[in-house]
C-alpha positions, 0 to 999 in steps of 0.5 A, a space after each residue: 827097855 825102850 818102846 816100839 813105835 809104829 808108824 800110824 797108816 796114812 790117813 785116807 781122804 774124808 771121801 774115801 773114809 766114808 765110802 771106801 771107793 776111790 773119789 771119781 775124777 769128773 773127767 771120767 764122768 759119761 756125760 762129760 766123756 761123751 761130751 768132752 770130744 765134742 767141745 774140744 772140737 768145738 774148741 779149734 773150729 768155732 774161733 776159725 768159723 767166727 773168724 772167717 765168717 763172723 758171729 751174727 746170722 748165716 752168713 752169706 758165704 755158705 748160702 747155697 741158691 736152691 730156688 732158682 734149679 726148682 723154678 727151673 724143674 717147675 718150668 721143665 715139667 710144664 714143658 714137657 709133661 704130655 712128651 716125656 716116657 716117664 709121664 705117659 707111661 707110669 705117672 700117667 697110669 698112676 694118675 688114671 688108677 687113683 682117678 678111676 678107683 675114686 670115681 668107680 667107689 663114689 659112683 656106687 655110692 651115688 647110684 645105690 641110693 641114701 636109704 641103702 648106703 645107710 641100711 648096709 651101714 647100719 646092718 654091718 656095724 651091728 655084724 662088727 659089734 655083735 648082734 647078739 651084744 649090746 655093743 652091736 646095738 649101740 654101734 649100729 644106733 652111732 651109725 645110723 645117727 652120723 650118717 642121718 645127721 650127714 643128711 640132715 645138714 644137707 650135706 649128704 652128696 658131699 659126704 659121699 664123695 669124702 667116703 669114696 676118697 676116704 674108703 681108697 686113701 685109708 686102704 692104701 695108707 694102711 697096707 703100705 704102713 702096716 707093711 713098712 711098720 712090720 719091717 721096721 719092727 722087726 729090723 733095727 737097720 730099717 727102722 733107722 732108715 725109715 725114720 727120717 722118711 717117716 718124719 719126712 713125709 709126716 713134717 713136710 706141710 702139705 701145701 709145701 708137697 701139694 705144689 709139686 704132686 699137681 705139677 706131676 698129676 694137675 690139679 684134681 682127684 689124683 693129687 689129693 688121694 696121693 697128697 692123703 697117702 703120703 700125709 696118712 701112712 706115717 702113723 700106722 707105720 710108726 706105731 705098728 713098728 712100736 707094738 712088734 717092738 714092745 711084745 713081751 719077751 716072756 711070751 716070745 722066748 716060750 714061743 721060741 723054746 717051742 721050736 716055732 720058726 721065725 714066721 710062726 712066732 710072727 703070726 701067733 705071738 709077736 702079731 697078737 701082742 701088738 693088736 692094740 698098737 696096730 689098731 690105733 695106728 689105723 685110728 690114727 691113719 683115718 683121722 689123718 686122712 679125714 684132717 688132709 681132705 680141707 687142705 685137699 680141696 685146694 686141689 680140687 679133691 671135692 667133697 666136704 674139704 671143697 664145702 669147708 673152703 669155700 665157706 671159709 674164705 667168704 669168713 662164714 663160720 656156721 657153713 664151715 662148720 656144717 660141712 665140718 661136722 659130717 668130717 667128725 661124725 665119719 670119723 666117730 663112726 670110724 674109730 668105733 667100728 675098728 675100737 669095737 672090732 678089737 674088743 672082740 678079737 680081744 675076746 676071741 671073738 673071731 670064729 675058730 673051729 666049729 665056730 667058724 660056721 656061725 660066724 660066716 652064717 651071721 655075716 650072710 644074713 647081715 649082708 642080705 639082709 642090708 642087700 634086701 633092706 637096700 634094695 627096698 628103699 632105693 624102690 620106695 623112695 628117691 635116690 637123693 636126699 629129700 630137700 624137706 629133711 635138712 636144716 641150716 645151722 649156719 645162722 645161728 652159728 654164725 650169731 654164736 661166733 659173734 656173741 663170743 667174738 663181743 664177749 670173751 674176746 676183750 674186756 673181761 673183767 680180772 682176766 681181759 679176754 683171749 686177745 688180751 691173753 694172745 697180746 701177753 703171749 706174743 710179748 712175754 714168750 714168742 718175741 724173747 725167744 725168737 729175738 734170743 735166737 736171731 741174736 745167737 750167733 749161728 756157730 752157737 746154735 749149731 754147737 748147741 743142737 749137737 751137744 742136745 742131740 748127742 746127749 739124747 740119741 748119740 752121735 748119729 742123731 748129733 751129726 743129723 741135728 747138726 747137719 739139719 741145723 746147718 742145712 736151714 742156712 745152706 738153703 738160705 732161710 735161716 731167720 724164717 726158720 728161727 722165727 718158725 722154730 721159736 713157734 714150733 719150740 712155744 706149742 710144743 712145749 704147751 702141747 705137751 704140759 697140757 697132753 702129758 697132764 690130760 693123758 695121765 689123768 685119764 689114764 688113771 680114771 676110765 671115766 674121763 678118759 671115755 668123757 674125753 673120746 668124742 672131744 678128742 675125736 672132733 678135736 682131731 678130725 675137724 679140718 685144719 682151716 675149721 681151726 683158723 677162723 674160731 681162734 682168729 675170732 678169740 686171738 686176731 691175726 698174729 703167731 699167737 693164733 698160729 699157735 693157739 690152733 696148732 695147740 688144738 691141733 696136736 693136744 689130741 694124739 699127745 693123749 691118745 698115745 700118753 693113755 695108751 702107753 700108760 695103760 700097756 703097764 704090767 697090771 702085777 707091777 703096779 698092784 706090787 708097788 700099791 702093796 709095797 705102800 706107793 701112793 697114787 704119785 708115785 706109781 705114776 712118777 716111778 712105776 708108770 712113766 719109766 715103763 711107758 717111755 717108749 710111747 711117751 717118747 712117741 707122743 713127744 715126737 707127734 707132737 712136734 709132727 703135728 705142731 710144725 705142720 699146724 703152724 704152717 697152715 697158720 700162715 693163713 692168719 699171720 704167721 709169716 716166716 716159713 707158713 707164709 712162704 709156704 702158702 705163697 708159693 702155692 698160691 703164687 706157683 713158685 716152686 722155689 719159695 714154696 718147697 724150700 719152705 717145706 725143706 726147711 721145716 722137715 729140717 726143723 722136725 729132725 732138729 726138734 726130734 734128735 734133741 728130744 728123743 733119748 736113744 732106748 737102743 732096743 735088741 733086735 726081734 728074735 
């Protein structure tokens, strides 16, 4: 009897045999799915285009001559500024109302008096933080120091022509950011749409748009408040837009199951939730107008920007920094008024029912009170501050500047001094990169910004990076913009080890982060000139000291912003993951940092803001490339060279910011 013999079943491939699934072909693979259409593109059009116009820099086949229409525009505005409708009937009006509500604030202030400016603001920051609560105390002792302290060093009738502006700009910023940032927070279209007029205005340098707003307005009060607006509103927008984004769906679908209508769930939830968030984007708008009045002064905005130039261009350090210190002490005195004011909202402290009396009566006293106090010093002692109660501090200063310039600047023993570290910087960093990018081809790099961007944001952020790209050599400035950009692409990338780092760490410990708040608040709100003479003393003239000072300039709102997101972490998230055994590292690697990307995604984007726009005023100490054809156009009228510059670097920003921002493709607000 013969055997029956069956056929054994085929043998499965090793990767089948373990897993049980099929092998995935790699070209089913997302990344080279998404990319795949994209190379292959890339594949018929770069031979053609290294074909027709070679491999080497922008070539000149594609240059479009952008300079010569604007020179022409400068030449028809001068021309007919005093006849056209459009100037005496709208600009003109503009220009009257911004002069006149300045004007109008600073002669209040003038006229009331030191004694009584000082008496209400003291009465006032008590009021905010409770006059009942320590806080209030402390408030008002902060206050009464900055404003003292503004007169000590003889700079009161400055300070108070930098209040007046202030007062006007920050109001304004704030009611078109809040306003722009709750239609973008609550529409995904125009959140998309505002976004490159928020980089726009936020990346274009100031010296590149202050050129064409005195053409519109001539030099004066008008053109620095419009010139504070435009550089200030961007962030209350921007992080107003991310605190209705982030509210916690929970709370609004149990608001929604309410039957609340659209409105309502605005004002009783979605509001609510981001006070945190709109709170810092008023922060952060005062800090923004309070950095913009130096560069201001170039236009005759007055006040202590003028004090700040006019001493930095004599290279009299401890002036500058007399007048530069009263810019800190108003923001200080700033940032802890509106911190404050959200603490006890936090707390419920804004009157409500039956305490809605006690609060308006507490107000009232507050308000006579600084009324009588007031009104008694201005008739017990002079109106101007007394020239016997101040003190110069430029001196010593100045003595201090030299000792560290002697010091620290070469010769130090084991580390060789800071100009030892600018010279390394320079050699081992910004010429590899910038000669690595003037050596690719220009096809090459475009190719490369769209691959980065669509592998970060999608196609809509590919073809914005690469039509920004491209658009640096359309307008004719191509090897400029690679050397800024090899800058901007070097600080951003120390801005951002350093900020994530700091960020992080006070983040996880109260107390360096509250040790940290007054070095940020100085760090932020010292003028942008205030940077350039201490860095130049440390590091000479050259890109590294550009970069040194926008380092400085943009570590602040990198680890406001880092704290902040890590902080809005679900306090049960992270108290689950301590209970499942997760050490220190790995809540902030795989709990705190995956939930916060949104704001770290922020703080990503501020920082390239600010760093490009910090590097354009380096041009001052030898950055060349785009900040020296951006300063020289100011300088020298020429609206072609200056404004192509700016152009160039707002092109740069959305490069940086489409191949650096992932899309989170958030669902629209119920």
């Amino acid at each position: 009897m013969s055997a029956v013999v069956t056929p054994a079943p085929p043998r499965r491939p090793p990767a089948e045999e373990s897993t049980g699934t099929p092998r995935q072909s790699p070209l089913t693979h997302p990344l080279v799915r998404r990319t795949l259409p994209l190379l292959a593109a890339a594949a018929v059009l770069v031979p053609l285009a290294a074909l027709l116009w070679g491999s080497g820099g922008w070539p000149d086949q594609l240059t479009v001559d952008v300079k010569s229409p604007l020179d022409d525009a400068y030449s028809w505005v001068v021309h007919n500024r005093d006849t056209n409708p459009v100037f005496l009937y709208f600009l003109l009006h503009l220009s009257n109302w911004a002069d006149g509500s300045v004007a109008w604030t600073g002669d209040l202030l003038e006229h009331v008096g030191w004694a009584p400016v000082i008496t209400v603001a003291v009465l006032l920051s008590w009021r905010v933080g409770g006059l009942r609560d320590r806080r209030g105390l402390k408030l008002a002792g902060i206050t009464l120091a900055a404003f003292a302290v503004c007169g000590v060093l003889g700079m009161w009738d400055a300070t108070m022509e930098t209040l007046a502006l202030m007062s006007v700009a920050v109001t304004v910023s704030a009611v078109i950011g809040a306003l722009l940032g709750l239609a973008a927070g609550l529409s995904d279209r125009f959140e998309r749409i505002l976004r490159p007029v928020l980089d726009t205005m936020q990346i274009m340098p100031a010296f590149a748009y202050l050129l064409p707003l005195v053409l519109l307005f001539d030099i004066g009060v008008p053109s620095a408040l419009i010139a504070t607006i435009i550089y200030a509103a961007p962030p209350m927008a921007r992080l107003t837009a991310l605190g209705l984004r982030g509210a916690d769906q929970g709370v609004m679908e149990a608001a929604e199951s309410l039957g609340t209508s659209p409105v309502q769930r605005l004002l009783t939830a979605r509001l609510p939730l981001a006070r945190k968030e709109i709170l810092l984007g008023l922060n952060q708008t005062i800090m923004m107008a309070l950095s913009m009045v130096t560069i201001a002064s170039v236009i005759g905005a007055g006040g202590l920007g003028e004090e700040v130039f006019r001493a930095l261009s004599t290279v009299d350090v401890g002036s500058a920094l007399a007048a530069g210190i009263p810019i800190v002490l108003l923001a200080v005195w700033l940032d802890r008024v509106s911190a404050v004011a959200g603490e006890r909202l936090g707390e419920g402290a804004a009157p409500a029912g039956s305490r809605w009396l006690h609060g308006l009566r507490a107000w009232a006293v507050a308000a006579v009170t600084a009324a009588v106090a007031g009104t008694v010093g201005r008739l017990l002692l002079i109106a101007e501050w007394p020239t016997a109660w101040t003190a110069d501090i430029a001196r010593p200063v100045n003595t201090f500047v030299g000792w560290c310039t002697d010091h620290l600047a070469e010769g130090v023993p084991v580390v060789g001094g800071t100009r030892t570290w600018a010279d390394n910087f320079t050699t081992w960093v910004l010429n590899p990169l910038r000669d690595l990018l003037t050596a690719t081809p220009w096809w090459a790099l475009v190719l490369l910004v769209a691959v980065l961007a669509l592998l970060a944001g999608g196609w809509g952020a590919m073809c914005t990076a690469a039509l920004a790209m491209a658009g640096v050599g359309v307008i004719g400035v191509w090897d400029h913009s690679l050397d800024t950009l090899s800058q901007a692409v070097a600080g951003v990338a120390v801005t951002l080890v350093l900020g994530f780092a700091i960020g992080v760490a006070a983040a996880r410990v109260p107390l360096l982060e509250r040790l940290l708040r007054p070095l940020l608040d100085t760090l932020q709100t010292l003028p942008q000139f205030i940077y350039l003479i201490p860095v130049v003393a440390l590091f000479n003239v050259g890109r590294s000291a550009a970069v040194a000072a926008a380092v400085l300039y943009a570590l602040p709102a990198v680890v406001r912003i880092t704290v902040q997101g890590l902080r809005q972490v679900d306090g049960a998230t992270l108290e689950a993951a301590r209970s499942m055994g997760a050490g220190t590292f790995q809540q902030i690697r795989q709990v705190q940092v995956p939930l916060a990307r949104p704001a770290l995604m922020l703080a990503l984007n501020q920082g390239v803001v600010l760093v490009l726009a910090m590097v354009i005023v380096g041009g001052f100490v030898g950055s060349g490339a785009l900040g020296y054809d951006v300063v020289y156009g100011l300088q020298k009228s020429q609206l072609g060279v200056g404004l192509t510059a700016g152009v160039a670097i707002v092109l740069l920003g959305l490069v940086l910011d489409r191949t650096t921002q992932r899309s989170t493709r958030p669902s629209g607000p119920r």
